[in-house]
C-alpha positions as CSV (number, residue, x, y, z in Angstrom):
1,X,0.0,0.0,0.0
2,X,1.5,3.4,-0.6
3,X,2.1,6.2,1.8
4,X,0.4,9.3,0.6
5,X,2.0,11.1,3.7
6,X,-0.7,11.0,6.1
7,X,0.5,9.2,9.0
8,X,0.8,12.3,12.1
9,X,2.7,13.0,14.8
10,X,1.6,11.7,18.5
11,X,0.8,15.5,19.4
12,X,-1.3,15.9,15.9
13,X,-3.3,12.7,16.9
14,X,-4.2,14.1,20.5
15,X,-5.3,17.4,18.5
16,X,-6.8,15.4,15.9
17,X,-8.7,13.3,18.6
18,X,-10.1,16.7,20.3
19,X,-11.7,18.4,17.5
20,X,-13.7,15.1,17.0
21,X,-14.8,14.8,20.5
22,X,-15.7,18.4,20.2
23,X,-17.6,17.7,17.1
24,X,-19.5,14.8,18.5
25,X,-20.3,16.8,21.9
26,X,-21.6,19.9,19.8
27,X,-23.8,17.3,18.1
28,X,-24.8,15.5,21.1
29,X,-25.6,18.8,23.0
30,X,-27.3,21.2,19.9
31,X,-30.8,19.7,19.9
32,X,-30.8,20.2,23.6
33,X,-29.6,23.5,23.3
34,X,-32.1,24.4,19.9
35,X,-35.0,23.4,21.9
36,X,-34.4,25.8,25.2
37,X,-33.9,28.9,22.8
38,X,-37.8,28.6,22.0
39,X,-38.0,29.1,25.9
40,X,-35.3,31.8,26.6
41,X,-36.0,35.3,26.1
42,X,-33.8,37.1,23.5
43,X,-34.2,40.4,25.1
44,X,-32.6,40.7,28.6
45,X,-32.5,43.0,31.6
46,X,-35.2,46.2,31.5
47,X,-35.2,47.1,28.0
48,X,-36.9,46.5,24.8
49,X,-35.8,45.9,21.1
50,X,-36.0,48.3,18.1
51,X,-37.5,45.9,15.1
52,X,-39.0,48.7,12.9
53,X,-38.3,52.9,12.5
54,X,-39.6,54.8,9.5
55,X,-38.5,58.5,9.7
56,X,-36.9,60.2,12.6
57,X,-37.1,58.9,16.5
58,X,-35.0,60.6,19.0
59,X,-34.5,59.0,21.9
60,X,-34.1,60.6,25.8
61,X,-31.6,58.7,28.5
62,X,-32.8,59.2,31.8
63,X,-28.9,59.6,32.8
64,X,-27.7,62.0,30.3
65,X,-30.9,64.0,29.4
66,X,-29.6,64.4,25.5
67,X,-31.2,63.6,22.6
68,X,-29.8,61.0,20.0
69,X,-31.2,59.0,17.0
70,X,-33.5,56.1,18.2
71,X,-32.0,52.7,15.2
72,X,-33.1,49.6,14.0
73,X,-31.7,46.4,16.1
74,X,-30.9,49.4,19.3
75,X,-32.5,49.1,22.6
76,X,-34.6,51.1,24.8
77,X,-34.2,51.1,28.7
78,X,-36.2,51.7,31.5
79,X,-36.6,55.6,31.9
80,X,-35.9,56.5,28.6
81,X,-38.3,59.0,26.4
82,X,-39.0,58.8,23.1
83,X,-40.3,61.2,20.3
84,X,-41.8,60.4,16.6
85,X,-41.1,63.2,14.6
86,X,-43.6,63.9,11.6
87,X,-44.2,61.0,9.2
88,X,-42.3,58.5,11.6
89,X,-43.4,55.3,13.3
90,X,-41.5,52.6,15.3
91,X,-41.9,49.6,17.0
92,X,-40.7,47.6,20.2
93,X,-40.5,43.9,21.1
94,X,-40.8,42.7,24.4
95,X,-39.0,39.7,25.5
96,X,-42.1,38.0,25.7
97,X,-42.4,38.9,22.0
98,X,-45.1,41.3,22.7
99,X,-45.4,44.3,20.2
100,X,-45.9,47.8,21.3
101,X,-45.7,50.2,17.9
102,X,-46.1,54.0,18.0
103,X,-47.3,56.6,14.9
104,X,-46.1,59.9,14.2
105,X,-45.7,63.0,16.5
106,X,-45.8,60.2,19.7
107,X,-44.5,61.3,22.9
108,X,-44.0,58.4,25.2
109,X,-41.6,57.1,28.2
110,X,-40.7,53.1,28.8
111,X,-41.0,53.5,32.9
112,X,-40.7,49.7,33.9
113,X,-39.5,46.6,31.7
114,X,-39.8,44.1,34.3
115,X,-39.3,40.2,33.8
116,X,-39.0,37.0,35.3
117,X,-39.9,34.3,32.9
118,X,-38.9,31.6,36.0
119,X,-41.8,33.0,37.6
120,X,-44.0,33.8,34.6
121,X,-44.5,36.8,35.3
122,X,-43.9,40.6,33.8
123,X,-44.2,44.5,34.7
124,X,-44.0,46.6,31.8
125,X,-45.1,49.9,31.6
126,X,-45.0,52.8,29.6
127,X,-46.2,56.4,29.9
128,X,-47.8,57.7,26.6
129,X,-47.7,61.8,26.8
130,X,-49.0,62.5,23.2
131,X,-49.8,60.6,20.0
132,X,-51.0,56.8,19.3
133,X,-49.9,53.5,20.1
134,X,-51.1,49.8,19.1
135,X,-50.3,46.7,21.3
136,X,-50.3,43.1,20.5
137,X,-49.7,41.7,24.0
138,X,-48.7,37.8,24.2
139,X,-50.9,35.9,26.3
140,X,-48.1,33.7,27.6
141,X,-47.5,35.4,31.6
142,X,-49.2,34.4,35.2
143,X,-52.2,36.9,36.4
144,X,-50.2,38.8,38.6
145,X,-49.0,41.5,36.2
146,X,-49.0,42.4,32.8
147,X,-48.4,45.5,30.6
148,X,-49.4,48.7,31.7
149,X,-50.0,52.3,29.5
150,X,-50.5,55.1,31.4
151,X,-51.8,58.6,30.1
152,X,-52.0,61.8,32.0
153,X,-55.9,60.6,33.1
154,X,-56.1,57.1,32.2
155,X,-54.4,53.5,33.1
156,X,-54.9,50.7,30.6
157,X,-54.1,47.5,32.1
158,X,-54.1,44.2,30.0
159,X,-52.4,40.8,30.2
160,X,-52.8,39.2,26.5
161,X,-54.6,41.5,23.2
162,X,-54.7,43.9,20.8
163,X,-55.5,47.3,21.1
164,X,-54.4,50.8,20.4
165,X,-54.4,53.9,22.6
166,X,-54.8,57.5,21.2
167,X,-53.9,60.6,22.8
168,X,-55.3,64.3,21.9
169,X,-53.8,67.3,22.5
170,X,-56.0,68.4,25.0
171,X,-55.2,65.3,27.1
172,X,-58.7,63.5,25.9
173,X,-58.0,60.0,24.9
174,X,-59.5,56.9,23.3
175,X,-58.9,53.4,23.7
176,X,-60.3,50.7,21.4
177,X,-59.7,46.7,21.8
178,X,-59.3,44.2,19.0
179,X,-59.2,40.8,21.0
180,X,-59.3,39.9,24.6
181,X,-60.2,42.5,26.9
182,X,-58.9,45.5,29.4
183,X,-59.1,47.1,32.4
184,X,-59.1,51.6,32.2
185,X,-59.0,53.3,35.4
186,X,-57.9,56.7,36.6
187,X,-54.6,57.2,37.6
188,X,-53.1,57.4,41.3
189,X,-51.5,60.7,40.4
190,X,-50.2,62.4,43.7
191,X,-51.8,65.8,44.1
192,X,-50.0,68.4,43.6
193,X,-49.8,71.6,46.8
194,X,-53.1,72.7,47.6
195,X,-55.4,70.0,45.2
196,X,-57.2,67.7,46.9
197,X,-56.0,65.2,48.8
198,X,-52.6,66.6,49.3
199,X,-51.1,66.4,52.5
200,X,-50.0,70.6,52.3
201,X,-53.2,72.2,51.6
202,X,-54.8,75.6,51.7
203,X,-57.0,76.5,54.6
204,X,-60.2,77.9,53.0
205,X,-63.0,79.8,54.9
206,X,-66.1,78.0,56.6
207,X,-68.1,75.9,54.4
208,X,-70.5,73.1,54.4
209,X,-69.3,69.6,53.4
210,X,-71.4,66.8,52.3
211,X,-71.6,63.6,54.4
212,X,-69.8,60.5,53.7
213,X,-70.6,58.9,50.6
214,X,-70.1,55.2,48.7
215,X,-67.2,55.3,46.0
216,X,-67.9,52.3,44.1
217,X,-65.8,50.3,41.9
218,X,-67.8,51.2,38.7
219,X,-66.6,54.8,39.3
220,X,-62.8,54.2,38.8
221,X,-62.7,51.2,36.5
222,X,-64.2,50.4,33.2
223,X,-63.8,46.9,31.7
224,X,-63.4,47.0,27.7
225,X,-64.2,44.0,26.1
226,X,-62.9,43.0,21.7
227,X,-64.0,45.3,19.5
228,X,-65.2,48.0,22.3
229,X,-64.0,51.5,22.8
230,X,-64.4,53.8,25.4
231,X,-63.4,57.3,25.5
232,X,-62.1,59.7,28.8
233,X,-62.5,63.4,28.6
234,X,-59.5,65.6,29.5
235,X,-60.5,65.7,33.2
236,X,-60.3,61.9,33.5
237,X,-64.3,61.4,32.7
238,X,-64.8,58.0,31.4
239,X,-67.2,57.0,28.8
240,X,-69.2,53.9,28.9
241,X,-67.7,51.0,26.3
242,X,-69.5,51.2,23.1
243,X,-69.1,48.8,20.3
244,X,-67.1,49.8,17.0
245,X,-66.6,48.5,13.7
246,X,-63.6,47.7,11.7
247,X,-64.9,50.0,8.8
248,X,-65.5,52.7,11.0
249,X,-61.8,52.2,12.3
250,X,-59.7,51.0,9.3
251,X,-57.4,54.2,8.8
252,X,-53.7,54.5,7.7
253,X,-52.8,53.5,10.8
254,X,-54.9,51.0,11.6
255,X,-54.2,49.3,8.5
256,X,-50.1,49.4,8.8
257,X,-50.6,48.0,12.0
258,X,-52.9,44.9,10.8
259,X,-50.5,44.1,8.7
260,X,-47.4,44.2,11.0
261,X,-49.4,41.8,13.2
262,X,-49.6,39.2,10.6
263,X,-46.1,39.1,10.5
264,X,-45.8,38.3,14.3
């Protein structure tokens, strides 16, 4: 037989020998390892991902306080603020794959990203100043907490669907659900020196006051059920749910964002 010069050193045989244990591990080990991705959240730590911008989004640190270009494939963090200038939009995944997307002229801060996907559970929340945003919420987390919007005289509280928030200038606001349901009820904002309820108020003259009274449930929170709306006036009035239909609500917006979803 004829030597075509293969035969290797002792030390080439013991490398040799590695890489094919190595190989064989890698095999061994890769389903495994394949089949816990599914499982493992690709985001970590309070922040979410940047998977779509059209136009210009500037984006606030809480640290800093400056301004800088919000990109594709960045993150935003917990206490950040973000901006849609005119003709932009942008989207965010959660690390629950949840989508939260935002149209043009949107003022809006991420104030919580909290997970724990040992526990199943989540706390994410996000202030929305001005503008509109549409949320496709995975059911996949315990009851305990979900994902929370907050506008200057609303809370919308959900734990898996689709809906979209919009926020006037004059602080009015609408919310409309696509599929499951969610909870709106008036903020716990802390009143400010002299309102109500603060603990440093103004002593006024003598006056009558009314006699104790029953605050029910009703009055603070308003259940809003698939393809319901409700409405809450600038001094934090809400509506009662009303039933909507796609062809009333199919807009630009609306639209864009139907499609997105089907790409989810």
């Amino acid at each position: 037989m004829k030597d075509y010069g293969l035969t290797m050193a002792p030390s080439d045989n013991r490398r040799f020998a590695g890489i094919i244990l190595s190989v064989l591990l890698l095999l061994v080990f890769c389903p495994a390892i394949l089949a816990q991705e599914s499982f493992v959240f690709p985001i970590e730590g309070e922040r979410a991902r940047v998977t779509f911008v059209q136009g210009v989004v500037k984006r606030q640190t809480e640290a800093e306080g400056t301004w800088c270009a919000l990109t594709l494939g960045t993150f935003v963090r917990a206490g950040e603020r973000i901006m849609t200038m005119k003709s932009a939009r942008l989207e965010l995944q959660l690390p629950d794959r949840s989508i939260i997307r935002f149209d043009e002229e949107s003022d809006v801060r991420l104030t919580k990203a909290g997970y724990n996907s040992g526990e199943a559970k989540r706390d994410v929340r996000f202030a929305l100043m001005l503008g509109k945003t549409w949320a496709n919420i995975q059911e996949v987390f315990g009851s305990e907490k979900g994902v929370q919007v907050e506008t200057d005289n609303a809370v919308v509280g959900v734990r898996g669907t689709i809906f979209r928030i919009n926020v006037a200038t004059d602080r009015s606001s609408i919310v409309r659900v696509y599929s499951g349901s969610v909870a709106v009820r008036r903020p716990h904002r802390v009143p400010a020196p002299g309102e109500e309820g603060s603990e440093v108020q103004r002593i006024p003259g003598p006056t009558r006051v009314d006699g104790p009274h029953r605050v029910t449930m009703e009055e603070w929170v308003r259940i809003v059920k698939a393809m319901q709306q409700i409405t809450v006036s600038p001094e934090g009035i809400p509506s009662t749910p009303r039933k909507f239909t796609m062809e009333e609500d199919l807009n630009d917006w609306v639209q864009w964002n139907l499609e997105r979803d089907r790409l989810i």
